[in-house]
Residue, then its C-alpha position, 0 to 999 in steps of 0.5 A: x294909905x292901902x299901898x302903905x309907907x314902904x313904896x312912899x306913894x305919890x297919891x300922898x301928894x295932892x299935885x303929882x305933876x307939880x311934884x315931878x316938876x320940882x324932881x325934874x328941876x332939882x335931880x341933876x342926871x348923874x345923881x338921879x339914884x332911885x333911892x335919891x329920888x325917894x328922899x325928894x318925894x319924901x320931903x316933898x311929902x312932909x313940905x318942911x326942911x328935915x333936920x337929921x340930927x347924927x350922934x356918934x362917937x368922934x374917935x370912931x365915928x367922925x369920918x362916916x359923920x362927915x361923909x354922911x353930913x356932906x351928902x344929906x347938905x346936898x339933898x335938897x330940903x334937908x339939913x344936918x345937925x353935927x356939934x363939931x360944926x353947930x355949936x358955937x363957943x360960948x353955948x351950952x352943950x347940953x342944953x343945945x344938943x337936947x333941943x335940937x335932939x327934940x325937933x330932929x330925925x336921928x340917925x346913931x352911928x353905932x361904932x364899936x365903942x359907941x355903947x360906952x360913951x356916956x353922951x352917945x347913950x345920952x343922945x340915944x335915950x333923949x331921942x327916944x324919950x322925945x319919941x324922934x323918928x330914929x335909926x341906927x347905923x350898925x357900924x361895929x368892925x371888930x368886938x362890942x365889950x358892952x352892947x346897948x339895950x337902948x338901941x333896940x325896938x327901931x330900924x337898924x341898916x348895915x353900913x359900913x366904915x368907909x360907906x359910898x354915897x348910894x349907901x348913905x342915901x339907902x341909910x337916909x331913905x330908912x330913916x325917912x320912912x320912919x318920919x314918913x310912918x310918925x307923919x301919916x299917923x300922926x295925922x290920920x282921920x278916922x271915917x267919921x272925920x275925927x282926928x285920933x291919936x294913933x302909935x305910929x312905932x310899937x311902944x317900948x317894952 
Protein backbone atom coordinates (compact mmCIF):
# COMPACT_ATOMS: atom_id res chain seq x y z
CA UNK A 1 0.00 0.00 0.00
CA UNK A 2 3.06 2.43 0.88
CA UNK A 3 4.52 1.90 -2.84
CA UNK A 4 0.98 2.72 -3.94
CA UNK A 5 -1.04 1.42 -7.10
CA UNK A 6 1.06 2.95 -9.87
CA UNK A 7 3.99 -0.07 -9.55
CA UNK A 8 0.85 -2.71 -9.15
CA UNK A 9 3.11 -4.35 -6.37
CA UNK A 10 3.02 -8.00 -6.22
CA UNK A 11 2.98 -8.07 -2.24
CA UNK A 12 -1.08 -7.38 -3.09
CA UNK A 13 -1.02 -10.97 -4.02
CA UNK A 14 -1.16 -13.37 -1.10
CA UNK A 15 1.13 -16.37 -3.27
CA UNK A 16 3.62 -14.31 -5.43
CA UNK A 17 5.03 -17.85 -6.57
CA UNK A 18 1.78 -19.27 -7.54
CA UNK A 19 1.40 -15.65 -9.20
CA UNK A 20 4.57 -15.77 -11.40
CA UNK A 21 3.44 -19.75 -12.17
CA UNK A 22 0.37 -18.68 -13.79
CA UNK A 23 2.70 -15.33 -16.07
CA UNK A 24 5.15 -17.88 -17.05
CA UNK A 25 2.14 -20.49 -18.36
CA UNK A 26 -0.04 -17.65 -19.90
CA UNK A 27 2.66 -14.98 -21.68
CA UNK A 28 3.89 -16.71 -24.75
CA UNK A 29 7.74 -15.15 -25.56
CA UNK A 30 6.76 -12.72 -28.28
CA UNK A 31 4.01 -10.91 -26.46
CA UNK A 32 5.63 -10.73 -22.95
CA UNK A 33 5.76 -6.52 -23.08
CA UNK A 34 6.40 -5.17 -19.55
CA UNK A 35 3.04 -3.44 -19.89
CA UNK A 36 1.27 -6.89 -20.76
CA UNK A 37 2.62 -8.60 -17.90
CA UNK A 38 1.17 -5.70 -15.94
CA UNK A 39 -2.27 -6.18 -17.27
CA UNK A 40 -1.92 -10.28 -15.84
CA UNK A 41 -0.92 -9.02 -12.47
CA UNK A 42 -3.80 -6.93 -12.44
CA UNK A 43 -6.39 -9.32 -13.09
CA UNK A 44 -4.62 -11.66 -11.00
CA UNK A 45 -4.94 -8.99 -8.28
CA UNK A 46 -8.72 -8.53 -8.78
CA UNK A 47 -9.36 -12.64 -9.32
CA UNK A 48 -12.29 -11.80 -11.50
CA UNK A 49 -12.87 -11.44 -15.33
CA UNK A 50 -12.63 -7.72 -16.23
CA UNK A 51 -15.08 -6.59 -18.44
CA UNK A 52 -13.91 -3.21 -20.31
CA UNK A 53 -17.12 -2.10 -21.82
CA UNK A 54 -15.50 0.44 -25.20
CA UNK A 55 -18.02 3.60 -26.17
CA UNK A 56 -17.22 5.18 -29.25
CA UNK A 57 -18.68 6.67 -32.19
CA UNK A 58 -18.97 4.19 -35.22
CA UNK A 59 -18.29 6.75 -38.15
CA UNK A 60 -14.88 7.56 -36.36
CA UNK A 61 -14.21 5.08 -34.39
CA UNK A 62 -14.95 1.72 -35.35
CA UNK A 63 -11.45 0.75 -36.67
CA UNK A 64 -9.38 1.68 -33.19
CA UNK A 65 -12.70 -0.13 -31.42
CA UNK A 66 -11.88 -3.44 -33.45
CA UNK A 67 -8.39 -3.05 -32.82
CA UNK A 68 -8.81 -2.52 -29.26
CA UNK A 69 -11.51 -5.34 -28.97
CA UNK A 70 -9.33 -8.06 -30.89
CA UNK A 71 -6.02 -7.32 -28.46
CA UNK A 72 -8.04 -7.00 -24.89
CA UNK A 73 -9.96 -10.82 -26.15
CA UNK A 74 -6.36 -12.22 -26.10
CA UNK A 75 -5.41 -11.18 -22.81
CA UNK A 76 -6.15 -13.64 -20.62
CA UNK A 77 -9.12 -12.91 -17.74
CA UNK A 78 -10.55 -10.04 -19.74
CA UNK A 79 -13.46 -9.71 -21.92
CA UNK A 80 -15.08 -6.82 -24.01
CA UNK A 81 -18.35 -5.28 -24.47
CA UNK A 82 -18.77 -3.50 -28.07
CA UNK A 83 -22.77 -3.46 -29.25
CA UNK A 84 -21.77 -4.27 -32.98
CA UNK A 85 -20.84 -7.41 -31.60
CA UNK A 86 -22.93 -7.91 -28.31
CA UNK A 87 -26.41 -7.03 -28.69
CA UNK A 88 -28.58 -9.20 -30.05
CA UNK A 89 -31.67 -8.35 -32.72
CA UNK A 90 -34.53 -8.32 -30.60
CA UNK A 91 -32.84 -6.78 -27.27
CA UNK A 92 -33.52 -3.60 -26.06
CA UNK A 93 -30.50 -1.17 -26.65
CA UNK A 94 -30.82 1.07 -24.20
CA UNK A 95 -31.39 -0.99 -21.38
CA UNK A 96 -28.56 -3.68 -22.30
CA UNK A 97 -25.90 -0.87 -22.84
CA UNK A 98 -26.62 0.59 -19.52
CA UNK A 99 -26.53 -2.59 -17.78
CA UNK A 100 -23.42 -3.53 -18.95
CA UNK A 101 -22.34 0.26 -18.50
CA UNK A 102 -22.79 -0.43 -14.48
CA UNK A 103 -20.65 -3.96 -14.10
CA UNK A 104 -17.71 -2.59 -16.62
CA UNK A 105 -14.54 -0.66 -16.60
CA UNK A 106 -14.95 1.90 -19.55
CA UNK A 107 -12.66 2.89 -22.04
CA UNK A 108 -14.23 6.23 -24.37
CA UNK A 109 -12.50 6.71 -27.71
CA UNK A 110 -12.97 10.60 -27.80
CA UNK A 111 -12.80 11.12 -31.89
CA UNK A 112 -13.34 14.41 -33.16
CA UNK A 113 -17.18 14.29 -33.64
CA UNK A 114 -17.48 11.88 -30.35
CA UNK A 115 -18.92 15.29 -28.41
CA UNK A 116 -21.60 15.49 -30.41
CA UNK A 117 -23.27 12.28 -30.78
CA UNK A 118 -26.03 12.05 -28.38
CA UNK A 119 -25.53 8.30 -27.07
CA UNK A 120 -21.68 8.62 -26.89
CA UNK A 121 -22.17 11.61 -24.34
CA UNK A 122 -25.15 9.24 -23.23
CA UNK A 123 -22.75 6.23 -22.40
CA UNK A 124 -20.26 8.74 -20.81
CA UNK A 125 -22.62 10.26 -18.09
CA UNK A 126 -24.04 6.70 -17.20
CA UNK A 127 -20.34 5.73 -16.76
CA UNK A 128 -19.89 8.10 -14.61
CA UNK A 129 -23.01 8.32 -12.66
CA UNK A 130 -22.39 4.46 -11.75
CA UNK A 131 -18.98 5.58 -10.74
CA UNK A 132 -17.18 2.90 -13.21
CA UNK A 133 -13.39 2.68 -13.42
CA UNK A 134 -13.35 4.96 -16.62
CA UNK A 135 -10.69 6.49 -19.28
CA UNK A 136 -10.47 8.22 -22.09
CA UNK A 137 -8.59 7.77 -25.56
CA UNK A 138 -8.01 11.17 -26.77
CA UNK A 139 -8.24 10.15 -30.45
CA UNK A 140 -9.16 14.13 -32.19
CA UNK A 141 -7.03 14.39 -35.64
CA UNK A 142 -8.35 17.58 -36.80
CA UNK A 143 -11.16 20.25 -34.93
CA UNK A 144 -13.49 19.30 -31.80
CA UNK A 145 -16.58 21.87 -32.83
CA UNK A 146 -17.86 21.19 -29.32
CA UNK A 147 -15.64 19.44 -26.46
CA UNK A 148 -17.44 17.76 -23.68
CA UNK A 149 -17.48 18.89 -20.26
CA UNK A 150 -18.14 15.41 -18.98
CA UNK A 151 -15.18 14.08 -19.95
CA UNK A 152 -13.09 15.63 -17.43
CA UNK A 153 -11.83 14.78 -13.78
CA UNK A 154 -10.63 11.10 -14.98
CA UNK A 155 -7.44 9.52 -16.91
CA UNK A 156 -6.85 10.62 -20.30
CA UNK A 157 -4.04 8.66 -22.88
CA UNK A 158 -3.19 9.86 -26.32
CA UNK A 159 -3.59 7.17 -28.83
CA UNK A 160 -3.70 7.45 -32.04
CA UNK A 161 -6.04 6.86 -35.30
CA UNK A 162 -4.39 3.84 -36.30
CA UNK A 163 -2.55 2.66 -32.57
CA UNK A 164 -0.29 -0.59 -32.28
CA UNK A 165 -0.76 -3.05 -30.19
CA UNK A 166 2.01 -1.93 -27.29
CA UNK A 167 -0.26 1.27 -27.48
CA UNK A 168 -3.55 -0.51 -26.76
CA UNK A 169 -2.07 -2.47 -24.01
CA UNK A 170 -0.29 1.02 -22.37
CA UNK A 171 -4.13 2.31 -22.87
CA UNK A 172 -5.38 -0.81 -20.95
CA UNK A 173 -3.05 -0.83 -18.31
CA UNK A 174 -4.18 2.98 -17.65
CA UNK A 175 -7.49 2.01 -17.16
CA UNK A 176 -6.42 -0.92 -14.95
CA UNK A 177 -4.89 1.29 -12.56
CA UNK A 178 -7.97 2.73 -11.99
CA UNK A 179 -9.84 -0.39 -11.35
CA UNK A 180 -6.67 -1.48 -9.29
CA UNK A 181 -7.23 2.30 -7.34
CA UNK A 182 -11.61 1.61 -7.14
CA UNK A 183 -10.51 -2.13 -5.84
CA UNK A 184 -8.05 -1.24 -2.98
CA UNK A 185 -10.13 1.54 -1.60
CA UNK A 186 -12.81 -0.08 -1.68
CA UNK A 187 -11.68 -2.59 0.60
CA UNK A 188 -9.52 -0.75 2.65
CA UNK A 189 -9.48 -1.73 6.60
CA UNK A 190 -8.61 1.10 9.07
CA UNK A 191 -5.89 -0.08 12.00
CA UNK A 192 -8.79 -0.89 14.25
CA UNK A 193 -10.09 -3.23 11.80
CA UNK A 194 -12.93 -1.79 10.59
CA UNK A 195 -14.15 -1.28 7.09
CA UNK A 196 -14.88 2.35 6.19
CA UNK A 197 -15.82 3.97 3.02
CA UNK A 198 -13.37 5.58 1.24
CA UNK A 199 -13.28 7.81 -2.17
CA UNK A 200 -11.13 6.23 -4.29
CA UNK A 201 -11.23 9.33 -7.35
CA UNK A 202 -11.92 13.05 -6.37
CA UNK A 203 -15.51 13.80 -6.44
CA UNK A 204 -16.90 15.51 -9.39
CA UNK A 205 -17.00 19.00 -9.25
Amino acid sequence: RKTGVEQLPISFCRNGARLMDDINTLVVKDESSETRIMCIIAQKLIKNKIDIFISYYRTEGTSICEKIHHTIQRLPGYDTFVDLHNIEYGTEIQTEIELKLTDSAVICINTDGYAQRFWCVKELLVAKQNYVPLIVAECVTSTELRRNPNSGNVPVIRLSNDPTEEDIIKTVLTLIKEVLRKKIFESKITEDGTTCINLWKAPEL
